[in-house]
N, C-alpha and C positions, 0 to 999 in steps of 0.2 A: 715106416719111417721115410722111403723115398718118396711116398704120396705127400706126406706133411712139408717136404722141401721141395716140392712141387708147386703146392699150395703159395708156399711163402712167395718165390721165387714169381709167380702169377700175381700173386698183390702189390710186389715190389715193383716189375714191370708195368702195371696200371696205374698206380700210383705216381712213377717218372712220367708216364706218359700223359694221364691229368695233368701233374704240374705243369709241363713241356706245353698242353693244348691254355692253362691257365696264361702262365709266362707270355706265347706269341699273343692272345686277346689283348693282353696288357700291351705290351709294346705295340699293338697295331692299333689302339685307339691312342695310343702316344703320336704315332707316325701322323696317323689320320690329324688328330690337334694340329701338330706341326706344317700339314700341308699347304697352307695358304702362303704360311711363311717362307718356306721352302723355296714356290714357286716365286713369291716375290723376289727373292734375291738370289735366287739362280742358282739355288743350294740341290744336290739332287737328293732324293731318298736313299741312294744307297752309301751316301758321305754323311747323314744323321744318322745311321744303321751303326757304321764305323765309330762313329760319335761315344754312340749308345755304349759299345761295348770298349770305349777307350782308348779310341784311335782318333783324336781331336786334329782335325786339320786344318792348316795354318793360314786360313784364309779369312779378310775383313769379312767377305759376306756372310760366311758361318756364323760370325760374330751378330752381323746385323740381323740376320736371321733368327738368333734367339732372343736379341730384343723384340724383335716383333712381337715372336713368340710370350714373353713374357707381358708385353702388354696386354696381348691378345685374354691373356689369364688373369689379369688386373693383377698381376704380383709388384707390376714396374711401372711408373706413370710415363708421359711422355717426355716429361726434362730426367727420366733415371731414378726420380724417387722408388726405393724399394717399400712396397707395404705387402706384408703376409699374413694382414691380422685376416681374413677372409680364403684364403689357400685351399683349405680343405673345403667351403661351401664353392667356390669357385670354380674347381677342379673335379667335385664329384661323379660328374660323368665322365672324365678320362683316365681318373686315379681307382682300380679299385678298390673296393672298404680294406680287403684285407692288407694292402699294400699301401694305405693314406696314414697309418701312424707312422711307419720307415722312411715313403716319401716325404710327408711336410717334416719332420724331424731334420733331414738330411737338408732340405729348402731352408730351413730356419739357421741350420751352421754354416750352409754354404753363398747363400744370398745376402751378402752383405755389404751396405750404402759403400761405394766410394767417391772418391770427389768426383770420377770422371766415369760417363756410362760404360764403358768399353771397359777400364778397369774394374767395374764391379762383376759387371759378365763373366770376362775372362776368370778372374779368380773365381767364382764360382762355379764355371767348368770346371776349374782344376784343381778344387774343391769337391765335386759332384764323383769326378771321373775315380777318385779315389775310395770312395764310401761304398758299401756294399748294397748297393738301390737295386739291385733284383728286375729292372727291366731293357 
């Protein structure tokens, strides 16, 4: 019996530990997307890190930073039009398959037109930072 709880105990830690080496891939080809933007606006990686896990900090460039971001994704034109009819073909190399029906789902409730680009962002962060996005 103590070998069979052994066993278990060894699949469950392989398991965490898969998911934990799945999970950082995900977030590091997030990072990596986000890179260009980052550096444009003087945002560092370790305050999108913060971001990521919901600690949104209270600065414009963050802000401008993910408009880049989302342009860069064709999710946001350049006057703030939001379109996400293309999300999932758009994002395919940064979203992975098994993580792209919980991402664009969570994009579609949280990315929402407002009259002003900043106000659609932000609510959309604060939107994002609440739903259970796994990266």
């Amino acid at each position: 019996m103590a070998s069979f709880k052994v066993v278990c105990v060894v699949l469950a830690s392989a398991f965490l530990a898969f998911h934990g080496v799945i999970a950082d891939e995900q977030r590091r080809k997030i990072i990596d997307f986000h890179s260009e933007c980052l550096d444009v606006h003087g945002v560092d990686e370790e305050a999108f890190v913060a971001a990521l896990d919901g600690q949104i900090p209270d600065d414009d460039a963050f802000y401008e930073h993910l408009f880049c971001a989302a342009k860069k994704a064709k999710i946001m034109t350049e006057d703030g039009t939001v379109n996400l009819d293309n999300f999932e073909e758009e994002l395919k190399d940064v979203i992975n398959a098994p993580n792209m029906p919980r991402i664009a789902a969570i994009m579609r409730k949280c990315l929402v037109q407002k009259s002003e680009i900043m106000d659609t962002i932000k609510s959309a962060v604060d939107c994002f930072i609440k739903e259970e996005h796994g990266i």
